[in-house]
C-alpha positions in Angstrom: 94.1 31.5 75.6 94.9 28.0 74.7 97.6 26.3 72.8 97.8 26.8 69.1 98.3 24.0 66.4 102.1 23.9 66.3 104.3 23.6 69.7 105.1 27.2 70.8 101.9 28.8 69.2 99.0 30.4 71.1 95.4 30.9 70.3 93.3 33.9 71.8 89.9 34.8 71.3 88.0 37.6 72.7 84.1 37.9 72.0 81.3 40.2 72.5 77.7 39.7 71.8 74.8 41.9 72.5 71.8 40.4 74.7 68.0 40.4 75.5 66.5 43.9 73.9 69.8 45.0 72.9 70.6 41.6 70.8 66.8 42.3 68.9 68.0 46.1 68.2 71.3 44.7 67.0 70.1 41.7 64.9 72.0 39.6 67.1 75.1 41.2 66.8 78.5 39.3 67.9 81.9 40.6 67.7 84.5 38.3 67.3 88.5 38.9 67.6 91.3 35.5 67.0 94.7 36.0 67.1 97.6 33.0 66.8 100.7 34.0 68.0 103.9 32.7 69.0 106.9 34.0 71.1 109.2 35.6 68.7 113.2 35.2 69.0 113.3 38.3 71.5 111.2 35.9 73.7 107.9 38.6 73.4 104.8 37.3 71.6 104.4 38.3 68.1 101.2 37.9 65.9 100.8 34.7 63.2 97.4 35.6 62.1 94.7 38.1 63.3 91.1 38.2 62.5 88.5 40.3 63.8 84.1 40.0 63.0 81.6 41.7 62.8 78.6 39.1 62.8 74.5 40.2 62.7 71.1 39.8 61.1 67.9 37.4 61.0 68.8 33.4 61.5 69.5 32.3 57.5 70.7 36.1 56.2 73.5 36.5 58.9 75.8 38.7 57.5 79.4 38.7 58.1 82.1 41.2 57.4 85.9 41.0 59.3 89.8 41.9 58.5 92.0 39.0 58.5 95.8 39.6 58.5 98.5 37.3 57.8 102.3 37.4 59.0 105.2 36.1 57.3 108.3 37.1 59.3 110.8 34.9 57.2 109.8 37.4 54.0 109.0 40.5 56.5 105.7 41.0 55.2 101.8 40.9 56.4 98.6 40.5 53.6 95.4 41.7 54.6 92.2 41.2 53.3 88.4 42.3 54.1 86.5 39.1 53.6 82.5 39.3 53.4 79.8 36.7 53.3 82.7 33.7 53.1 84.1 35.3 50.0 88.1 35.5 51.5 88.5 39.1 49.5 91.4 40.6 47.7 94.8 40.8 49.8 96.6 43.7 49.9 100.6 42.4 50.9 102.3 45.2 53.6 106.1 45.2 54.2 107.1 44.9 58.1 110.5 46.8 58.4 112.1 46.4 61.7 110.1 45.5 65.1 106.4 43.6 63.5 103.2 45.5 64.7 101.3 43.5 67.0 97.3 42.3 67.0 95.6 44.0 69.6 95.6 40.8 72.0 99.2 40.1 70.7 99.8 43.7 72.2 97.5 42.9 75.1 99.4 40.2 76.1 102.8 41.5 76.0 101.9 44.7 78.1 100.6 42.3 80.6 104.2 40.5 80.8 105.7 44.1 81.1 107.3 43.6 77.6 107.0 47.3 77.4 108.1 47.8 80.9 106.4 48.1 84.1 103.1 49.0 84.8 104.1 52.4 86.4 101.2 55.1 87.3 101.6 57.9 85.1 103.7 56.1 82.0 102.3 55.8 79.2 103.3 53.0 76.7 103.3 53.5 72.6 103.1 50.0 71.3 103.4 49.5 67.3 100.3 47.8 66.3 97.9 47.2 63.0 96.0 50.0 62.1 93.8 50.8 59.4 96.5 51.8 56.6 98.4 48.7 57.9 101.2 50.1 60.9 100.0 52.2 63.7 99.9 52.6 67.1 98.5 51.7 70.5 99.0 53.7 73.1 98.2 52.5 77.0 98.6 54.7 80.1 98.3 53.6 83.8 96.2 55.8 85.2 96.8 57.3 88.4 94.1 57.4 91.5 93.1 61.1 91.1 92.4 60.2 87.0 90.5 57.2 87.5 87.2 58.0 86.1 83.9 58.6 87.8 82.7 54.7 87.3 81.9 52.8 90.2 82.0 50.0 87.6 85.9 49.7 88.6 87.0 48.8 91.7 88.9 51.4 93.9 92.3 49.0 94.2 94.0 47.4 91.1 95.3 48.9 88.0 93.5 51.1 85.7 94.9 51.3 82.2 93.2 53.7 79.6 93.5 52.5 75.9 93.5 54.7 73.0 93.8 52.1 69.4 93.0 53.0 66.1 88.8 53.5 66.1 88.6 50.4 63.2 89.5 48.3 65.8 86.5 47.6 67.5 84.5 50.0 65.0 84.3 52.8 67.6 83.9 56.7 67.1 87.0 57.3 68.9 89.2 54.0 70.0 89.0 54.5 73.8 88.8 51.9 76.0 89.4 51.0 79.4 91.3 47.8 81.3 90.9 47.2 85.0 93.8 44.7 86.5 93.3 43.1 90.2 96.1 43.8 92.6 97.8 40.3 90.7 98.2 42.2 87.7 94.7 39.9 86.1 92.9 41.7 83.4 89.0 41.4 84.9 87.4 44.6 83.9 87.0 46.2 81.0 85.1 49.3 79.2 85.1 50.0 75.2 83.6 53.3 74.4 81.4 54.4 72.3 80.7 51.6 70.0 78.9 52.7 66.8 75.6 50.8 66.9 76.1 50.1 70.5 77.4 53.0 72.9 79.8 51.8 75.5 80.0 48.5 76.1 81.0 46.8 79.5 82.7 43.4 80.6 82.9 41.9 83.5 84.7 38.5 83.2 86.8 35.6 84.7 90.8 36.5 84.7 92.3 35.6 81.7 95.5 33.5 81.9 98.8 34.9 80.1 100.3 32.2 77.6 103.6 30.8 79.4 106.9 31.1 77.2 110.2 30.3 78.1 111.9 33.0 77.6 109.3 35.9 79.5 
């Protein structure tokens, strides 16, 4: 995360890319997800723009296809458009009526604050969020020890949190993903599912740091 253009706005970025035999299978494939966000007047983050990627082929006939959504809460409305190739596509304009759907790192970041409450074994969390026909939902449950699944991939202490989002989100066959947290509550582990093209893909990374608002 890092700080966006304007005071008060946020920038994240979360990208995957295939490597060694799986890259030449792929066509170099990279996955790219941006969202700018800012903290809304209930002091939790809410989503500016969000664009996701889908990036592959040969060096010189790299094709790219994403989703890019844009927010205007002052008219309570989000456009959406499916650009290809650099050609920015038609936009379709959505109405937002009540709480705005969050980005999936807008959501991310939120349920790491405990926007949607604690992180309590057992709970599970519906989130509203962008989904293919525009609103939809997230839903994120904290798994307890005796569900944890059969991966010595995760470490035994920590948080596990399994992720059901819509499938178009990271073009999977059925949207499940899993988030390990350390004992500070630091997303380090991670597992999406099932990832047409690409089976299940894993990532083991650095903590990433929460933007800081001032009003948490």
């Amino acid at each position: 995360v890092s700080p966006g253009s304007r005071p008060g706005t946020y920038r994240a970025l979360l990208e995957a890319r295939t490597l060694g035999v799986a890259a030449w299978v792929t066509s170099d494939r990279v996955q790219r997800y941006e969202s700018l966000m800012e903290a809304g007047p209930d002091g939790r983050l809410r989503s500016l723009s969000y664009e996701s990627r889908i990036i592959k082929g040969p060096e010189g006939k790299r094709k790219d296809r994403g989703k890019r959504y844009l927010f205007d809460h002052g008219k309570g409305q989000v456009s959406y458009a499916r650009p290809r190739d650099g050609v920015p596509g038609a936009a379709t304009v959505l109405p937002i009526q009540g709480t705005p759907p969050a980005d999936i790192l807008t959501a991310f970041f939120n349920f790491q604050a405990g926007v949607y409450g604690p992180l309590t074994p057992g709970k599970t969390y519906r989130i509203l969020a962008l989904a293919k026909k525009g609103v939809g939902w997230i839903d994120a449950e904290v798994l307890p020890g005796e569900r944890w699944p059969e991966k010595e991939f995760f470490p035994k202490n920590g948080t596990l949190v399994k992720v059901q989002v819509d499938p178009e989100v990271f073009e999977t066959k059925d949207g499940i993903l899993y988030i390990w947290f350390d004992p500070a509550l630091r997303p380090e582990r991670g597992i999406v599912e099932n990832v047409i093209g690409l089976g299940s893909i894993y990532g083991n990374e650095r903590p990433l740091t929460a933007p800081t608002t001032n009003n948490p």
